[in-house]
C-alpha positions in Angstrom: 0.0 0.0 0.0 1.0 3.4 0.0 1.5 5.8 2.5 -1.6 7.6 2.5 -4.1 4.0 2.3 -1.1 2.8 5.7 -1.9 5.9 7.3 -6.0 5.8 6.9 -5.9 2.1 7.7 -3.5 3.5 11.3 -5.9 6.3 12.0 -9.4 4.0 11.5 -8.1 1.5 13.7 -6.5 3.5 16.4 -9.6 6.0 16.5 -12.3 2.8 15.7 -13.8 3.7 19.6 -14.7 6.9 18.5 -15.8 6.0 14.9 -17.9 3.6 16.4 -18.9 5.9 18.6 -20.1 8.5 16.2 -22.2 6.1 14.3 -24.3 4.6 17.4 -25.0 8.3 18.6 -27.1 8.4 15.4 -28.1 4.4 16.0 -26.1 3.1 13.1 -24.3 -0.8 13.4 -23.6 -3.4 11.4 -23.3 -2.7 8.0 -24.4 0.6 8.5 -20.7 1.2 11.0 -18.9 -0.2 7.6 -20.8 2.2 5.4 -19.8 4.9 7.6 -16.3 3.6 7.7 -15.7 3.4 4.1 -17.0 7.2 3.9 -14.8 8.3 6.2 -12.2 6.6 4.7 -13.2 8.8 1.5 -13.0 11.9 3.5 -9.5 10.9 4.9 -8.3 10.3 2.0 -9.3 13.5 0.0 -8.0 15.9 3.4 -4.6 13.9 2.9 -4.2 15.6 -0.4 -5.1 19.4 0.2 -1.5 21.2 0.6 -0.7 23.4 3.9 -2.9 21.3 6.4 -1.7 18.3 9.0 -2.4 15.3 8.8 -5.8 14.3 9.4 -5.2 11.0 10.2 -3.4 12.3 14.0 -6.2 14.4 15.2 -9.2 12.6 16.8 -11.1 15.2 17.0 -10.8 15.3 12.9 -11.5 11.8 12.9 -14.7 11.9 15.1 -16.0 15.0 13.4 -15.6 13.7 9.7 -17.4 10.0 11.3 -20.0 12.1 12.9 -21.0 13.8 9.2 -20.6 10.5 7.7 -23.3 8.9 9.8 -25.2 12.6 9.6 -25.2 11.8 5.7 -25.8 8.3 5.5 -29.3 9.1 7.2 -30.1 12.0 5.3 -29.8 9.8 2.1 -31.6 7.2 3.5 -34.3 9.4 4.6 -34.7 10.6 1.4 -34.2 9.1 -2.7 -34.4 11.3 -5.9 -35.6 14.5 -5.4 -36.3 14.4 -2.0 -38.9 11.1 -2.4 -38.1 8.2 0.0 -36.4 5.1 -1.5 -38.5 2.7 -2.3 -36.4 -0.9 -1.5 -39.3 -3.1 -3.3 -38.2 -1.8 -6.7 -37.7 -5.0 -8.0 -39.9 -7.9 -8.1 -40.0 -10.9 -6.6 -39.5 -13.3 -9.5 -36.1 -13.8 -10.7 -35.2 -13.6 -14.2 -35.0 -16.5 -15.9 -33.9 -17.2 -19.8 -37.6 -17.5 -21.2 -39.5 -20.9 -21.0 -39.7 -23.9 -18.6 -36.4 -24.8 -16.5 -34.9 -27.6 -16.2 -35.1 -29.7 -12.8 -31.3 -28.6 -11.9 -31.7 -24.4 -12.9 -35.4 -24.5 -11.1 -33.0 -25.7 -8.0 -31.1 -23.1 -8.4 -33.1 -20.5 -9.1 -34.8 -21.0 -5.9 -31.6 -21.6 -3.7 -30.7 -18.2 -5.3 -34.5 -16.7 -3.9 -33.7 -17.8 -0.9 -30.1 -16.5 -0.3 -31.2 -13.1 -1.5 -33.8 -13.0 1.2 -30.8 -13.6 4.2 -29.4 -10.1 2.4 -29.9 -6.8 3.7 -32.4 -5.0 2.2 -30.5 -2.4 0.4 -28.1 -5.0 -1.0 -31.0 -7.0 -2.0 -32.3 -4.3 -4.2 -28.7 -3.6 -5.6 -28.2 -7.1 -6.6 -31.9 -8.0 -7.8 -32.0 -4.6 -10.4 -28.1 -6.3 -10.8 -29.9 -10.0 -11.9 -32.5 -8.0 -13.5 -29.3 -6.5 -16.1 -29.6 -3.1 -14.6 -25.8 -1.2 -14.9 -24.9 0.3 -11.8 -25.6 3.5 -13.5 -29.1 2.6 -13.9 -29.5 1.3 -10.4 -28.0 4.5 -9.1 -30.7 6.0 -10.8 -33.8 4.0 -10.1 -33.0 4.0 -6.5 -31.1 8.4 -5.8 -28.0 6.5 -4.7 -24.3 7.9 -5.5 -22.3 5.5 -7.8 -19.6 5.1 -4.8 -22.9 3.7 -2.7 -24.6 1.9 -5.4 -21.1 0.0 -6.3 -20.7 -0.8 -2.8 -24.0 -2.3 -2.3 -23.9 -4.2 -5.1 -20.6 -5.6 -4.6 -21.0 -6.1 -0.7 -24.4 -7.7 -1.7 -22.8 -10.1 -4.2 -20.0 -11.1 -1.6 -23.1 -11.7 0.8 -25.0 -13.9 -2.1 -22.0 -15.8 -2.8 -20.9 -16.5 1.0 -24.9 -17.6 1.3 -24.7 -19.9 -1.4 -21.8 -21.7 -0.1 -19.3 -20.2 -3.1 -21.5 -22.7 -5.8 -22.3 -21.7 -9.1 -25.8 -20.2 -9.4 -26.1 -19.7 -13.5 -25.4 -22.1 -16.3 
C-alpha cells in the first residue's frame, strides 16, 4: 500500500472507539458502521491531499467530526431518494429472471436456492443485486433508487460477496 491507504488504515483502527462511537450516537451498526467507515475513509483520503494542512489522520477530534458527518449523511440519504422522495427498497420484483420458457429440474433448483439466499441479504443489498440480476448497470441502479455511484457500487458488490458466502461459493447460472 502506499503511504496515504497505511496511514488511513493507522488512523481507523487506532480511532475505531470513536468512529464507532459517532455512528451509534445516530443508531447506526452493522453494515451501516462499515458504510460509515468506508465514507470516512473517503473523507481521509481526500483531506490527505489538500497542501498546507496536518495530517488528518493524528487528530481525533478530525476523525470523530468527519465520522459524525458520515453517519449525519448516511441518514439524510436514506431518509430521502431522488428529489427528495423516499427510497423505495421493493423496486424490484420478486421473480427472478429467468432465460424465457420452462427450466430444467437442476436451474429450477437453483433458481430457488438463489431466492432464498437473496432473502438472508440486507435490504439495500437485495435491491442492488436484484435490479443487478434484472441486467440493470450500476448507472441505472444509481438511478432508479437516488444513490451515489460510490454507494450503489458498494452495495452491489458487498451484496454479491453476501449472495456468494450464502450460497456456499456454488455456481448459481449455467
Amino acid at each position: 500500500m502506499d503511504p496515504a491507504s497505511d496511514a488511513i488504515e493507522l488512523a481507523v483502527g487506532r480511532w475505531g472507539g470513536l468512529i464507532r462511537r459517532a455512528a451509534f450516537r445516530h443508531g447506526l451498526a452493522g453494515a451501516d458502521l462499515d458504510e460509515v467507515v468506508q465514507d470516512l475513509r473517503i473523507r481521509l483520503w481526500r483531506a490527505i491531499g489538500r497542501p498546507n494542512e496536518k495530517n488528518p489522520t493524528e487528530s481525533a477530534s478530525y476523525v470523530y467530526r468527519a465520522a459524525m458527518s458520515a453517519a449525519v449523511d448516511l441518514l439524510r440519504r436514506r431518509r430521502s431518494g431522488p428529489l427528495g422522495r423516499p427510497v423505495d427498497l421493493d423496486l424490484v420484483s420478486d421473480s427472478l429472471p429467468t432465460r424465457g420458457g420452462e427450466l430444467a429440474e437442476d436451474e429450477a433448483a437453483q433458481v430457488a436456492a438463489l431466492g432464498r439466499a437473496l432473502e438472508g441479504i440486507l435490504p439495500e443489498r437485495r435491491v442492488a443485486v436484484r435490479l443487478h440480476l434484472e441486467g440493470k448497470s450500476r448507472n441505472e441502479i444509481a438511478e432508479l433508487t437516488g444513490w451515489n455511484e460510490a454507494r450503489t457500487r458498494n452495495l452491489l458488490y458487498r451484496g454479491l460477496a453476501d449472495l456468494k458466502t450464502l450460497l456456499g461459493g456454488e455456481r448459481t447460472t449455467g
